[in-house]
C-alpha positions in Angstrom: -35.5 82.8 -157.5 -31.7 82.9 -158.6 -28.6 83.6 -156.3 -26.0 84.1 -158.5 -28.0 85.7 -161.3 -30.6 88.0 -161.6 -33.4 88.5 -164.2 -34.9 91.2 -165.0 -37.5 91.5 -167.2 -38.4 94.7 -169.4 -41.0 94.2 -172.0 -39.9 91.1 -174.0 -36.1 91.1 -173.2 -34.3 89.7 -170.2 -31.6 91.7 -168.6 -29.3 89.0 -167.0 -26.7 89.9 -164.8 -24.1 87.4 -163.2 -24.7 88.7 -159.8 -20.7 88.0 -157.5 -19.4 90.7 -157.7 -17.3 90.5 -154.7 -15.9 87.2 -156.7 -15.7 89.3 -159.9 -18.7 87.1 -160.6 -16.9 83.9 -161.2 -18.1 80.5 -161.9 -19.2 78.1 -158.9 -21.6 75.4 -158.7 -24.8 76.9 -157.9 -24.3 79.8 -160.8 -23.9 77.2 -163.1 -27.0 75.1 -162.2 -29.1 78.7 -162.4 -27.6 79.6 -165.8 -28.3 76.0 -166.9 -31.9 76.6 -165.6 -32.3 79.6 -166.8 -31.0 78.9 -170.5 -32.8 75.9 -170.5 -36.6 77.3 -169.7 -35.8 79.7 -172.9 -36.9 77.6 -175.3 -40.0 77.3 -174.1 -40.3 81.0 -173.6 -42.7 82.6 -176.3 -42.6 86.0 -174.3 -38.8 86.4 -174.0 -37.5 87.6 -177.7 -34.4 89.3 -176.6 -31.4 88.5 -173.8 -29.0 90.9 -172.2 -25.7 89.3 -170.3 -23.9 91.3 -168.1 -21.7 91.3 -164.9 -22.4 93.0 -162.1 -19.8 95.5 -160.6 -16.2 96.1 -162.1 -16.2 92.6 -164.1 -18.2 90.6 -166.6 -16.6 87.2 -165.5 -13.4 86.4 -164.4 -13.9 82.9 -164.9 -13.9 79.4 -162.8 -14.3 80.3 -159.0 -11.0 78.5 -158.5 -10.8 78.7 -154.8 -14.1 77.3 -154.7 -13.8 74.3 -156.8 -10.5 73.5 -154.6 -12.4 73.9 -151.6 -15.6 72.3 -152.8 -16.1 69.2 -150.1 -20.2 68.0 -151.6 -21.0 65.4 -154.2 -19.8 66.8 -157.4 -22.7 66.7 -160.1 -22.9 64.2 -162.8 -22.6 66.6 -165.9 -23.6 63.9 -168.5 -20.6 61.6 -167.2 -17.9 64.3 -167.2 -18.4 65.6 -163.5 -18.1 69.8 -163.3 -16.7 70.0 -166.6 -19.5 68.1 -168.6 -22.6 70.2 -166.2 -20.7 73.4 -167.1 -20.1 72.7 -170.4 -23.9 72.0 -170.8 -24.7 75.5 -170.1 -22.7 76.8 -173.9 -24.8 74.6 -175.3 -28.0 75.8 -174.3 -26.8 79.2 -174.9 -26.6 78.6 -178.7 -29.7 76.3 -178.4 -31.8 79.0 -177.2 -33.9 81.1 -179.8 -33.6 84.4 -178.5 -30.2 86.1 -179.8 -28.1 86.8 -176.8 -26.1 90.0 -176.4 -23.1 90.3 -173.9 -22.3 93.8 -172.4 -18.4 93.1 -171.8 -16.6 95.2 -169.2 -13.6 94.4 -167.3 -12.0 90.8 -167.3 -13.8 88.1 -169.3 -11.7 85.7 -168.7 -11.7 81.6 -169.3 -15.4 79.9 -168.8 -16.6 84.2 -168.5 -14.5 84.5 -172.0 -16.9 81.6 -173.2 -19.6 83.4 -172.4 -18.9 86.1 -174.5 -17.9 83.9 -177.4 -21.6 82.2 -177.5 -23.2 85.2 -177.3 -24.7 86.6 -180.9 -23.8 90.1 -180.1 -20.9 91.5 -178.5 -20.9 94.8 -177.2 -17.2 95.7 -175.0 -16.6 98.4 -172.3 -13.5 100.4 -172.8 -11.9 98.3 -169.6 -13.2 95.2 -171.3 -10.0 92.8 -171.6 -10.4 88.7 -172.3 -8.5 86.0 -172.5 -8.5 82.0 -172.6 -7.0 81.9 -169.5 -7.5 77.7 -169.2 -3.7 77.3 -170.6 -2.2 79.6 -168.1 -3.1 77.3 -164.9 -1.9 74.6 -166.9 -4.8 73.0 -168.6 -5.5 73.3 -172.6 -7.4 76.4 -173.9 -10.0 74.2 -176.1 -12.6 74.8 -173.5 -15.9 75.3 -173.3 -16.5 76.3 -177.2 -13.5 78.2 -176.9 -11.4 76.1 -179.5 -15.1 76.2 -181.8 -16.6 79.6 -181.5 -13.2 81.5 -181.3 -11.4 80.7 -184.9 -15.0 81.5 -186.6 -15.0 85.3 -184.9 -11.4 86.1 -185.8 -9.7 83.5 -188.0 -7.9 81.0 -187.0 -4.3 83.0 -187.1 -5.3 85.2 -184.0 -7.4 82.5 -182.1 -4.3 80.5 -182.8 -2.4 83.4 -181.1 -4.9 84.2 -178.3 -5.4 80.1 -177.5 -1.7 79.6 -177.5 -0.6 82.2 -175.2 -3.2 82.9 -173.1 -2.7 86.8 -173.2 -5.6 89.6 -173.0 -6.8 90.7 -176.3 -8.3 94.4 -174.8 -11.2 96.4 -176.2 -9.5 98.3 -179.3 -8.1 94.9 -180.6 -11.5 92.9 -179.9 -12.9 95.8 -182.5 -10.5 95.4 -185.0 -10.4 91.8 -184.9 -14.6 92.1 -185.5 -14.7 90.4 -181.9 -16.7 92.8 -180.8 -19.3 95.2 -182.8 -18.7 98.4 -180.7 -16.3 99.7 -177.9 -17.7 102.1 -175.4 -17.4 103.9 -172.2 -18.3 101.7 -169.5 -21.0 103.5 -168.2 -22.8 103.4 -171.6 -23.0 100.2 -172.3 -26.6 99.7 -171.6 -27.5 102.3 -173.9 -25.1 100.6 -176.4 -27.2 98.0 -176.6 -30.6 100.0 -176.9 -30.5 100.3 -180.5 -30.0 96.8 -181.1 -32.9 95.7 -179.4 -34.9 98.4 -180.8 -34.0 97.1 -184.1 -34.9 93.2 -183.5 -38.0 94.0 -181.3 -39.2 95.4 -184.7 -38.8 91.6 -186.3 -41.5 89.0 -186.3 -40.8 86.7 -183.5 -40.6 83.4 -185.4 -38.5 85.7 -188.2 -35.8 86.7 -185.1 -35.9 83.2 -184.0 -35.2 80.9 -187.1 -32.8 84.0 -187.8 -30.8 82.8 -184.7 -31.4 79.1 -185.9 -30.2 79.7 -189.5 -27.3 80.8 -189.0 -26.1 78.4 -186.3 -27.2 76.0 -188.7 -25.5 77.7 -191.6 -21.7 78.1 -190.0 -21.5 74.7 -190.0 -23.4 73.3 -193.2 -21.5 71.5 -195.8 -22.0 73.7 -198.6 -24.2 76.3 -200.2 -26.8 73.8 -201.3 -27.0 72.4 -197.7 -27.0 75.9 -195.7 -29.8 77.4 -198.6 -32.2 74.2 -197.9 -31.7 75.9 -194.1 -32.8 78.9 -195.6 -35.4 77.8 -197.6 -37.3 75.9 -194.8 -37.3 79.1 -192.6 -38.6 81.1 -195.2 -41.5 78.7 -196.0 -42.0 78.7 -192.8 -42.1 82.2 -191.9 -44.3 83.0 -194.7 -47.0 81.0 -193.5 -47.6 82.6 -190.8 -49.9 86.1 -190.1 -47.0 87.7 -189.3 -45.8 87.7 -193.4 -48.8 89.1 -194.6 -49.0 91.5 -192.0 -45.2 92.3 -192.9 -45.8 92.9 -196.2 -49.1 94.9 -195.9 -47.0 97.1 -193.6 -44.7 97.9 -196.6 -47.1 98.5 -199.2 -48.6 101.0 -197.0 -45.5 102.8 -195.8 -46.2 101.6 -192.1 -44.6 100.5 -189.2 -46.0 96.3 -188.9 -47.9 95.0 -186.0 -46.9 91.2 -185.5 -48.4 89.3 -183.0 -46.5 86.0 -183.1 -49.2 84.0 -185.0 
């Protein structure tokens, strides 16, 4: 049982929503060990194929709970030696390392550690209020922060990261599209059905197909050349083909039908 987030659970996919939204569902402590925990368990999940991340109310995530951090008077966690920094950096991490593609349903602010959230995500989806920023710089820390300075210059080249990083200012909703931040703009009030046809789509993938998908390409951004990223590719595909799921693919084909995988 979560206090900060919600799950719920439709089918195969997790609808996750960052649940203050009195606090325009900001970061504090205890949202940050449930995301951990809840990111975390994922890899492990065979029945979750698909996650939806949202914020509840008139924000996605308007980033650190700052008057909470200043006020925070209990032991600050550990985080791998780096304190609240290291224990919410950990949480990207296991965003990326999960094998279920993530997709972020942006409206309102995203902004700093929220912003991050949407930059680990594998599919962006914004709200016409969506607006986000690296807001880190403008309380007077550096904007490399949480993935920011990683995931940001690989989404939009490094001229506009450069620009967005630098500054600090909201990129909104019609720029995000035409920057290929995002893959659609929306009403608000339709984002959820925005996102229906992409989980259509994947739902009709093999599981272990969707998840070495995910794998591959993380894999593949950062290999050192062709030869390294297709020896990604051809492990997956051996793989894959091994398993029931292939032949049952391919049989589908032949016969003009839709396939029935069953994960083995």
């Amino acid at each position: 049982m979560y206090e900060t987030i919600s799950i719920e659970k439709r089918g195969q996919v997790d609808w996750l929503t960052l649940n203050r939204p009195e606090a325009l569902n900001s970061i504090n402590t205890p949202m940050v060990t449930e995301l951990r925990d809840y990111f975390g368990g994922l890899i492990e999940d065979k029945d979750t194929r698909i996650v939806v991340m949202r914020g509840a109310g008139r924000a996605f995530c308007a980033g650190l709970d700052i008057k909470a951090s200043q006020a925070c008077t209990y032991e600050q966690p550990f985080g791998g030696g780096m304190g609240f920094q290291g224990y919410l950096a950990e949480v990207y991490i296991r965003m990326r390392r999960c094998p279920q593609p993530i997709i972020s349903l942006v409206q309102g602010p995203a902004c700093g550690g929220g912003f991050s959230f949407v930059l680990a995500s594998d599919i962006r989806i914004a709200g016409e209020s969506a607006k986000m920023n690296a807001a880190f710089i403008r309380i007077g820390l550096s904007a490399c922060d949480m993935g920011s300075s990683y995931f940001l210059p690989r989404l939009v080249g490094t001229s506009v990261a450069s620009e967005l990083m630098l500054t600090g200012r909201f990129i909104h909703a019609d720029r995000a599209l035409a920057t290929n931040l995002v893959s659609e703009v929306v009403p608000d009030d339709q984002l959820e059905a925005a996102a229906q046809p992409y989980i259509d789509e994947m739902l009709t993938t093999s599981p272990m197909g969707l998840r070495l998908t995910k794998e591959g390409l993380n894999m593949a951004i950062d290999a050192a050349g062709l030869e390294a990223a297709m020896t990604i590719e051809n492990r997956n595909q051996l793989m894959c083909a091994r398993t029931n799921d292939a032949k049952e693919g391919m049989r589908a084909f032949v016969e003009k039908r839709a396939p029935n995988y069953t994960g083995s």
